[in-house]
C-alpha positions as CSV (number, residue, x, y, z in Angstrom):
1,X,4.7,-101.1,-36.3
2,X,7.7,-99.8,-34.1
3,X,8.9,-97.8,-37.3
4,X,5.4,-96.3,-37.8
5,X,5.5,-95.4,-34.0
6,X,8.8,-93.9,-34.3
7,X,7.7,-91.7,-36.5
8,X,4.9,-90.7,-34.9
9,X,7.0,-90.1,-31.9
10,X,9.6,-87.7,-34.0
11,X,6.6,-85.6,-35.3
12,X,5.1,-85.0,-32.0
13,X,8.9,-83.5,-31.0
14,X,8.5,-81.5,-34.0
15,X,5.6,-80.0,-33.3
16,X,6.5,-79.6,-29.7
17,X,9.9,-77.9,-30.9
18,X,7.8,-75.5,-33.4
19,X,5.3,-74.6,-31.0
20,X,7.9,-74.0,-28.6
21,X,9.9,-71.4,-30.9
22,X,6.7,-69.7,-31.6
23,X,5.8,-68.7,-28.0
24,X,8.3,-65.5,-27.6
25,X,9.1,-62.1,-29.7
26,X,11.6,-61.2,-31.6
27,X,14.1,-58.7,-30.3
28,X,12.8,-56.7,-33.3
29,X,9.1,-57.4,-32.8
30,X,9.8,-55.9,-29.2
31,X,11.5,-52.6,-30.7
32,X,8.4,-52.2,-32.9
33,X,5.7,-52.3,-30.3
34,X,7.4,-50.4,-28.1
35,X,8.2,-47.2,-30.8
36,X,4.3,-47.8,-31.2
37,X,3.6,-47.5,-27.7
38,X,5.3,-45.0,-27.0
39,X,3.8,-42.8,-30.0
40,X,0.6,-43.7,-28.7
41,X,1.0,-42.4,-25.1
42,X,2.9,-39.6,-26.4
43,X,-0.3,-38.5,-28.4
44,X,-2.6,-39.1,-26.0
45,X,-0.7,-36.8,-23.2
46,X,-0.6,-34.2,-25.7
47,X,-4.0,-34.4,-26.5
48,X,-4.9,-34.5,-23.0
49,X,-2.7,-31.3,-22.2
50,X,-4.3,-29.4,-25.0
51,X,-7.8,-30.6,-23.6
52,X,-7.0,-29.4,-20.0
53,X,-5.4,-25.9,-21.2
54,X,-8.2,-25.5,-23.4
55,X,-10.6,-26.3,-20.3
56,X,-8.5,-23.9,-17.8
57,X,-8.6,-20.9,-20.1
58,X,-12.1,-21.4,-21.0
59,X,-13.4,-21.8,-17.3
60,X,-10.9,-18.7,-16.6
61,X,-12.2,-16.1,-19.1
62,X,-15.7,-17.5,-17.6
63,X,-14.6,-16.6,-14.4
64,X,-13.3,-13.6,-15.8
65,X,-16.4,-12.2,-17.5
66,X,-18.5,-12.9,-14.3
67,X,-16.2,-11.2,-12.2
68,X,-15.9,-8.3,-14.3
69,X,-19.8,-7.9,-15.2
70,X,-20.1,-7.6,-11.3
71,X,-17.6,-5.6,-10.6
72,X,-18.6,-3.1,-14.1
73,X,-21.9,-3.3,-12.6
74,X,-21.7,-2.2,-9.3
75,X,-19.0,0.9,-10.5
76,X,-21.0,1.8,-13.4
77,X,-24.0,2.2,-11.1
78,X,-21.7,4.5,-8.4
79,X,-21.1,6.5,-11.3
80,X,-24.1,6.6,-13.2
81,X,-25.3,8.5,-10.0
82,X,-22.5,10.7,-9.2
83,X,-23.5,14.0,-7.7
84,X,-21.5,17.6,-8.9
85,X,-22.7,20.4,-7.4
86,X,-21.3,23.5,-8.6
87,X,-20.9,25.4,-5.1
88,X,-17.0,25.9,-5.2
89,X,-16.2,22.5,-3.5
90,X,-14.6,19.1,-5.9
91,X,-17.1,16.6,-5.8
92,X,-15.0,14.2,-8.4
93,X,-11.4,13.4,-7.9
94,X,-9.1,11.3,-9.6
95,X,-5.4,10.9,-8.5
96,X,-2.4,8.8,-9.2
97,X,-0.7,9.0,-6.3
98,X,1.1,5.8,-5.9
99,X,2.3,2.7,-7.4
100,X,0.9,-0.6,-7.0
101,X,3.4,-3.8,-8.0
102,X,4.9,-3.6,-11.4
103,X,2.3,-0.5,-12.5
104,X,4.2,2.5,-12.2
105,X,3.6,4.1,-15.8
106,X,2.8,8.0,-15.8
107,X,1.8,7.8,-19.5
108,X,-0.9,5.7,-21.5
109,X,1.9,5.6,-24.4
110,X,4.4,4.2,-22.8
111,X,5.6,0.7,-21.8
112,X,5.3,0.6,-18.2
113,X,2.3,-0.9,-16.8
114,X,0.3,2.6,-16.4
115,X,-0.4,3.3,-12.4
116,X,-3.8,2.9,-11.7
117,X,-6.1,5.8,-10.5
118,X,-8.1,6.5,-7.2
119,X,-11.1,7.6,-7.8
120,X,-12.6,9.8,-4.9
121,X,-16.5,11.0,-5.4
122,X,-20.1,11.3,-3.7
123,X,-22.8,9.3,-4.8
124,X,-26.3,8.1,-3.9
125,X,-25.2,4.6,-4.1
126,X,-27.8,1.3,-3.1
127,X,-24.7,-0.7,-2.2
128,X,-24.1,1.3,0.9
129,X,-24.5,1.0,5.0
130,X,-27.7,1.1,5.7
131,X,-27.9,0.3,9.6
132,X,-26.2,0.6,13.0
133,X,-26.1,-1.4,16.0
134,X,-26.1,-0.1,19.4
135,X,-26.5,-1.2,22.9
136,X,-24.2,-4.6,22.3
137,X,-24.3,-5.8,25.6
138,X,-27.6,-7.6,23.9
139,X,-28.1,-9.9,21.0
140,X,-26.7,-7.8,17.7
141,X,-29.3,-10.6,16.2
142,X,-32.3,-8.5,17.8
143,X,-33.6,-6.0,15.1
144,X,-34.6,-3.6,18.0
145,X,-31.0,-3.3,17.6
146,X,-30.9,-1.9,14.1
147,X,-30.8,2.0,13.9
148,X,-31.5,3.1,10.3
149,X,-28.8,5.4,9.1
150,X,-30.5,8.4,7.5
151,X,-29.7,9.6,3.7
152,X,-28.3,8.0,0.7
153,X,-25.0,10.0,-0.4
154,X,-21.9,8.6,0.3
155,X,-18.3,9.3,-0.2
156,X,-17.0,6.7,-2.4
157,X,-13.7,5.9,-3.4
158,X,-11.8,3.4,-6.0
159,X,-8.2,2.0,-5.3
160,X,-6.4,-0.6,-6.5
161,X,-3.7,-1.9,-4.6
162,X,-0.8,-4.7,-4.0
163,X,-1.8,-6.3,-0.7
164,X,-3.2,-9.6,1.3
165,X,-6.9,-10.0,1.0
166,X,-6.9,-11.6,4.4
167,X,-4.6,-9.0,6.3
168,X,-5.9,-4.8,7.5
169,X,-4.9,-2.3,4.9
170,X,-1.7,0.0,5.4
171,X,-1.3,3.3,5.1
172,X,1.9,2.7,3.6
173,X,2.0,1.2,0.2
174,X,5.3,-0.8,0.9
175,X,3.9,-2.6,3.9
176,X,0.7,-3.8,2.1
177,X,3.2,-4.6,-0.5
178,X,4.9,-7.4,2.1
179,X,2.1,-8.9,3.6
180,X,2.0,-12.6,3.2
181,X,0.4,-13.1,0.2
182,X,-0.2,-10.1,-1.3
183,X,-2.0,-9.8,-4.5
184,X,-3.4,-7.8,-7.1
185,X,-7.1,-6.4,-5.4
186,X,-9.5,-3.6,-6.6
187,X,-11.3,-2.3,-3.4
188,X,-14.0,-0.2,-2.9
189,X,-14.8,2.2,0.2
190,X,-17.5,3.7,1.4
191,X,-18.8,6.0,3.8
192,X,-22.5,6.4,5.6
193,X,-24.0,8.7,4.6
194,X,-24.4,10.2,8.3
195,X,-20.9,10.7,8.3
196,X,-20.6,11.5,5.1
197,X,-23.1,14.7,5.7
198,X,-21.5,15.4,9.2
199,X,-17.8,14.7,8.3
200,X,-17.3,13.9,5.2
201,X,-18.3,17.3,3.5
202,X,-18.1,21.2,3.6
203,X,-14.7,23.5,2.3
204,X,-12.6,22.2,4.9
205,X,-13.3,18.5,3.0
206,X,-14.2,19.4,-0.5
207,X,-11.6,22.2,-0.4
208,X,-12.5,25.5,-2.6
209,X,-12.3,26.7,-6.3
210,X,-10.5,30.1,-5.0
211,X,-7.9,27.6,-2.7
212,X,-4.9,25.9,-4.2
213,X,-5.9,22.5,-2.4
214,X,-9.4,22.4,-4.9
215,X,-7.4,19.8,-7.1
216,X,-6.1,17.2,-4.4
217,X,-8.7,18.2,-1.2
218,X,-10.7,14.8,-1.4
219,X,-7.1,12.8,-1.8
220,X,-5.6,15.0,1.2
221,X,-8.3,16.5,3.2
222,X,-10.8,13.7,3.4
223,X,-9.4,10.3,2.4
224,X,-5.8,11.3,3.8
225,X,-7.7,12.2,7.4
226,X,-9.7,10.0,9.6
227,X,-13.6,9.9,9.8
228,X,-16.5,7.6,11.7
229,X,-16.8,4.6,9.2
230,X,-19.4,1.4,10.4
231,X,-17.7,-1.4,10.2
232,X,-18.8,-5.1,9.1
233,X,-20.7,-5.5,12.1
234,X,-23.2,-2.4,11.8
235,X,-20.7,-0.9,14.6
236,X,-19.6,2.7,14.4
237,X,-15.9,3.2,14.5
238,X,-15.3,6.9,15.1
239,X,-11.7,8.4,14.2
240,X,-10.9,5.8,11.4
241,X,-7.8,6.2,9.4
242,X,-9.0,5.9,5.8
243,X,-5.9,5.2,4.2
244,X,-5.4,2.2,6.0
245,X,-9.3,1.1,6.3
246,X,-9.7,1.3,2.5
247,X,-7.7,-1.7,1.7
248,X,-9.4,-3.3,4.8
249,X,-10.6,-7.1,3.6
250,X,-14.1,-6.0,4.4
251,X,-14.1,-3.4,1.4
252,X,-12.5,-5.8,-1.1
253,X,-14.1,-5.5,-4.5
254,X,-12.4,-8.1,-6.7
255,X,-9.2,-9.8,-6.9
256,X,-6.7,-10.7,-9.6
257,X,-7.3,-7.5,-11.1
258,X,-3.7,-6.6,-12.5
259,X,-4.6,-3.1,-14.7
260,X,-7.2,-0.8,-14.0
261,X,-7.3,2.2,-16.0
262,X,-10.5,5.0,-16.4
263,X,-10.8,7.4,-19.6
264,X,-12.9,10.4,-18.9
265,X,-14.8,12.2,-21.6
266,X,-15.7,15.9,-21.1
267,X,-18.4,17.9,-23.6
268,X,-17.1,21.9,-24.0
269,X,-18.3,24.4,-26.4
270,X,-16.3,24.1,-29.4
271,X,-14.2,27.6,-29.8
272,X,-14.8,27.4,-33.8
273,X,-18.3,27.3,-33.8
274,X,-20.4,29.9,-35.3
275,X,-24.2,29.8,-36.1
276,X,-25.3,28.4,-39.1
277,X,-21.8,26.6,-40.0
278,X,-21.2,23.0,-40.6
279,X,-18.8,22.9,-37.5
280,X,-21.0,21.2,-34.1
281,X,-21.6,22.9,-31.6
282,X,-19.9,21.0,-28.8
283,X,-16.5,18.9,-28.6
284,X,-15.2,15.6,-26.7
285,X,-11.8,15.9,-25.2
286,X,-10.4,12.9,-23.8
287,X,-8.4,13.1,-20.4
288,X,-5.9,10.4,-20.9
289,X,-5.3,8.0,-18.3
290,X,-2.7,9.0,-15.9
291,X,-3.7,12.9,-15.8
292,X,-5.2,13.6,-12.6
293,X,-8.5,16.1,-12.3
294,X,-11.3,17.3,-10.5
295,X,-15.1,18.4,-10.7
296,X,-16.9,20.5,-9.4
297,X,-17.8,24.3,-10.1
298,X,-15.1,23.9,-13.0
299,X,-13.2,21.2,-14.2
300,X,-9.2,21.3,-13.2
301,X,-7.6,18.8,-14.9
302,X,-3.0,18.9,-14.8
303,X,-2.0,18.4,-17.9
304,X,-3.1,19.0,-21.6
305,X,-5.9,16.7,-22.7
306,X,-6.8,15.7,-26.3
307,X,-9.5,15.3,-29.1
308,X,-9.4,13.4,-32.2
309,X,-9.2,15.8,-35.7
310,X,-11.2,15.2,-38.3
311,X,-8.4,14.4,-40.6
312,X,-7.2,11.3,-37.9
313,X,-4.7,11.7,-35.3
314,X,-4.8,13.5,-31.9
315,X,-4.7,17.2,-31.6
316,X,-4.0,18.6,-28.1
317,X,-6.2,20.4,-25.9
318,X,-5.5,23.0,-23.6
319,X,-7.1,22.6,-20.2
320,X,-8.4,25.9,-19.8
321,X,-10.6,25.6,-22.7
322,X,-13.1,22.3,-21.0
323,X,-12.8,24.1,-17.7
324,X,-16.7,25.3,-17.7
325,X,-17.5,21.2,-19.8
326,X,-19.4,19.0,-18.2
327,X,-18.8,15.1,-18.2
328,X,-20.3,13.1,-21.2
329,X,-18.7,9.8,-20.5
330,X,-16.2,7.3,-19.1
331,X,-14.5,4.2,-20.1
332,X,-13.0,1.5,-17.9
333,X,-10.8,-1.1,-18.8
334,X,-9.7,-4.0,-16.2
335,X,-7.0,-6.4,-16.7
336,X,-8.6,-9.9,-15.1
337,X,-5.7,-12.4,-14.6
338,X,-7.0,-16.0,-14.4
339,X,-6.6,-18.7,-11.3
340,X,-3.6,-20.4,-12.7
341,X,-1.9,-17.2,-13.9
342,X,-2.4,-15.4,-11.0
343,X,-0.7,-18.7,-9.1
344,X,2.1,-18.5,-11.0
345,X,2.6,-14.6,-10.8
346,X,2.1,-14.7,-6.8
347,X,4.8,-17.9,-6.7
348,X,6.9,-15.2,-8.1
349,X,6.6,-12.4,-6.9
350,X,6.7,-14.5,-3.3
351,X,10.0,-15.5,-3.9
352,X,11.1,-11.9,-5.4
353,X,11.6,-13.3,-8.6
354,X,9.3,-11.2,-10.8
355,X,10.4,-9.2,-13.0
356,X,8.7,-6.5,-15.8
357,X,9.4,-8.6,-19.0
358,X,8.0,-11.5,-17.1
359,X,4.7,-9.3,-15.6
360,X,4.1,-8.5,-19.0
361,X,4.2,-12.3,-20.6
362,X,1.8,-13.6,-17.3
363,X,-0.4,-10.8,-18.0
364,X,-0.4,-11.4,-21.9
365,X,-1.1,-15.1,-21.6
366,X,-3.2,-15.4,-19.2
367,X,-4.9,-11.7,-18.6
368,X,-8.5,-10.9,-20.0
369,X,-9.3,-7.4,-20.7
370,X,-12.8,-6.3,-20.6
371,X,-14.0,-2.6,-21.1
372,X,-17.3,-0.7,-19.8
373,X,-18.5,2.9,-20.9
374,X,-20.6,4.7,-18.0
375,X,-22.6,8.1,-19.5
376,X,-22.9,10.3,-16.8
377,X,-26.5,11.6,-17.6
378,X,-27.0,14.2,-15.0
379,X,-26.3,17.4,-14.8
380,X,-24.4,19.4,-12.7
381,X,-26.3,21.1,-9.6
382,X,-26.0,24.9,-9.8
């Protein structure tokens, strides 16, 4: 009996030591799961990564297109409407007068960024001032208070610039430039139409087609001066300077806006034509972006434009030849930088760190480029 419990006894210790050497890992077991764990967390981060980068540029080029659609909108419907009135005075200007940040191209062909226009014109535009407030000492709530303003052409101009949407617009382009914050912005000014009638307009404005000023007289006699503009409020604020109160936050457009670039179509009677030949009638010549010109009772552009042969290829065109054309069309094209691009590219260019070759891979990752073509469907007011 003893001998049978005895043996009992060493079994149990057995089992005991067995169980007992089955309860941990292996040093090797250990390695295993950890290489296993670790590919698994490695997969899943990357997976994740991709998920969120594929979510960020998605919700950015939604961003993107909205933005844009608005902001194509609202210009192609300035435009759309623009008034030319051949009485000897420019009614259209566009000038490239300045840089803005890393875009300081003078040529479409080139590498640098090209230098965005400013697009000067008068237009019956809906998105404009409509009323005035006087007599402030009482509620500006009380619509007793609102004067209508009279008319519905206004001077309009297009600028983008390097500066903080938060901060009053310089007339200097390197102090916008150094404002806290500054950033890529398209803005968009506009002037009543009571002062653009009263101040706005006229030869010593619009300049003359005999005068050497006809080219540049919207770009230096009226948007270089000062003029009544109503402010935010409804309030009249006489004496403006409308370098400076065209990058104000009020007339801010869109943001993130990194390249902004117009192509303008004119429609002239093509020199080769003769009745009854297979040759049309009319021609398109192209004036490239980055060639400044202006409308009115002819069309002035500064250097030579071009036309596409029917072979391929551009052929030249002298300007002289489209100065009695009349606009057919335009095409814009705006460079849309998303959120997180636009972060980065402002971190840098805070810390003075940003250089070209580094503009241009920010802009190629994360920049959307959408285009709009505006036909200018009126004729020109003899």
């Amino acid at each position: 009996m003893k001998i049978f419990e005895k043996k009992i006894i060493l079994g149990c210790r057995r089992d005991v030591r067995a169980a007992e050497a089955r309860k941990g890992f292996t040093l090797v077991e250990i390695l295993a799961a950890s290489a296993i764990m670790s590919l698994i967390v490695v997969a899943v981060l990357y997976v994740t990564s991709a998920i969120i980068n594929t979510w960020n540029r998605s919700s950015g080029q939604i961003q993107t297109y909205f933005d844009a659609g608005v902001v194509g909108r609202i210009m192609q419907d300035d435009l759309e409407s623009l008034l030319i009135k051949k009485d000897g005075g420019a009614w259209l200007q566009v000038a490239y007068p300045v840089n803005a940040g890393m875009l300081t191209g003078s040529n479409e062909l080139d590498t640098t960024p090209l230098r965005p226009p400013e697009i000067m014109f008068y237009a019956p535009t809906s998105l404009r001032p409509r009323y005035t407030r006087e007599n402030l000492s009482s509620s500006v709530l009380d619509p007793t208070n609102a004067i209508p303003i009279p008319g519905n052409v206004c001077a309009i101009k297009y600028q983008l610039c390097v500066k903080s949407p938060f901060m009053e617009g310089q007339s200097d382009e390197s102090a916008n430039a150094s404002q806290y914050n500054a950033f890529y912005g398209l803005y968009r000014a506009v002037i009543d139409p009571k002062s653009t009638v009263l101040e706005a307009m006229g030869p010593e404005k619009q300049g003359t087609y005999e005068s050497e000023d006809y080219r540049y007289a919207l770009q230096m006699n009226l948007w270089g001066q000062r003029c009544t503009v109503i402010d935010e409020n409804g309030v009249e604020q006489p004496m403006q300077d409308l370098r400076s109160w065209t990058l104000d936050p009020e007339n801010l457009l869109a943001m993130n806006i990194v390249d902004f670039r117009v192509r303008f179509a004119i429609s002239y009677d093509n020199p080769s034509y003769t009745p009854g030949a297979n040759i049309p009638k009319k021609k398109i010549a192209f004036v490239p972006p980055g060639v400044g010109f202006a409308v009115g009772k002819k069309i002035m552009v500064e250097a030579p434009l071009y036309s596409y042969a029917v072979g391929g290829g551009r052929e030249s065109v002298v300007p002289t030849e489209v100065e009695n054309g009349t606009l057919a069309y335009a095409d814009i094209s705006m460079t849309f930088m998303s959120d997180a691009g636009a972060r980065e590219m402002r971190a840098l260019m805070k810390g003075q760190n940003l250089s070209l070759d580094k503009f241009k891979e920010l802009v190629l990752a994360h920049g959307n480029t959408v285009t709009r073509r505006v036909i200018f469907m009126s004729e020109p007011i003899e």
